[in-house]
C-alpha positions in Angstrom: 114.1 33.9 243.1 110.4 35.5 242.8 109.0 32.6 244.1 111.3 32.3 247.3 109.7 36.1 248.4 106.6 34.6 247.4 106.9 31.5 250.2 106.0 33.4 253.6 102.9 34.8 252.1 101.6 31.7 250.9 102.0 29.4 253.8 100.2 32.2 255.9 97.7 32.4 253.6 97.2 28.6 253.1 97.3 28.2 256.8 95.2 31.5 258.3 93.0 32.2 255.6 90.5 34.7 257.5 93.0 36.4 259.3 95.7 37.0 256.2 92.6 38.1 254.0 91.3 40.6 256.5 94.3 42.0 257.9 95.5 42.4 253.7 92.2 43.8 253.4 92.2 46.2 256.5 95.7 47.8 255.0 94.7 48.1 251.9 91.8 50.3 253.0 93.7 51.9 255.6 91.5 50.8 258.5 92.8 52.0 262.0 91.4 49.0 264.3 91.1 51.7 267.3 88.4 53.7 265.1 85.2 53.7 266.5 83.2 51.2 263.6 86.2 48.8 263.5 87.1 48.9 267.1 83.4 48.0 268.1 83.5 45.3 266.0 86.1 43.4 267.1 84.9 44.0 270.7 81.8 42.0 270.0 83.5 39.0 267.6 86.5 38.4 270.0 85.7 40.4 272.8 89.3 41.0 274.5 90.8 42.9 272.3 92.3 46.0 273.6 94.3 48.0 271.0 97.7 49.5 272.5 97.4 53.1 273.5 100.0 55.7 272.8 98.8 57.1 276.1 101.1 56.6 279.2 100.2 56.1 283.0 101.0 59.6 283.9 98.7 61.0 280.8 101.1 62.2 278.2 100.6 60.8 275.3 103.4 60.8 272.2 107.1 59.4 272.2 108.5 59.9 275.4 112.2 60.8 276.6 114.4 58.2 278.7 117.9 58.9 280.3 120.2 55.1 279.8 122.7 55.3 282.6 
C-alpha cells in the first residue's frame, strides 16, 4: 500500500531527473520563481519563461468578482 503512493514519484523522478530534483528542491526552500534572483535565472537558461501574473488587463490585481448568469 506504501509503495502504490510511492509509484508517481518514482517514475517522475526516474524519467525527469533535473526537473523533479529542482522543483523538490525549489519547495523545499520556498523559492517564489517570480523573485528577482530566481526569475533572472530562468530567463537566461530557458529564456521564455513568463511566470503568471495575478495582475489583470484593467490593473487590479487580487481575486476578482464574476456574475454567472
Amino acid at each position: 500500500m506504501f509503495m502504490d503512493e510511492l509509484t508517481p514519484v518514482v517514475k517522475q523522478l526516474t524519467g525527469y531527473p533535473v526537473a523533479f530534483l529542482g522543483g523538490f528542491f525549489s519547495g523545499l526552500l520556498r523559492l517564489n520563481l517570480s523573485d528577482d534572483p530566481v526569475k533572472q535565472w530562468l530567463d537566461q537558461q530557458s529564456g521564455s519563461y513568463s511566470p503568471s501574473s495575478s495582475t489583470t488587463s484593467n490593473g487590479k490585481s487580487g481575486p476578482q468578482s464574476i456574475s454567472i448568469e
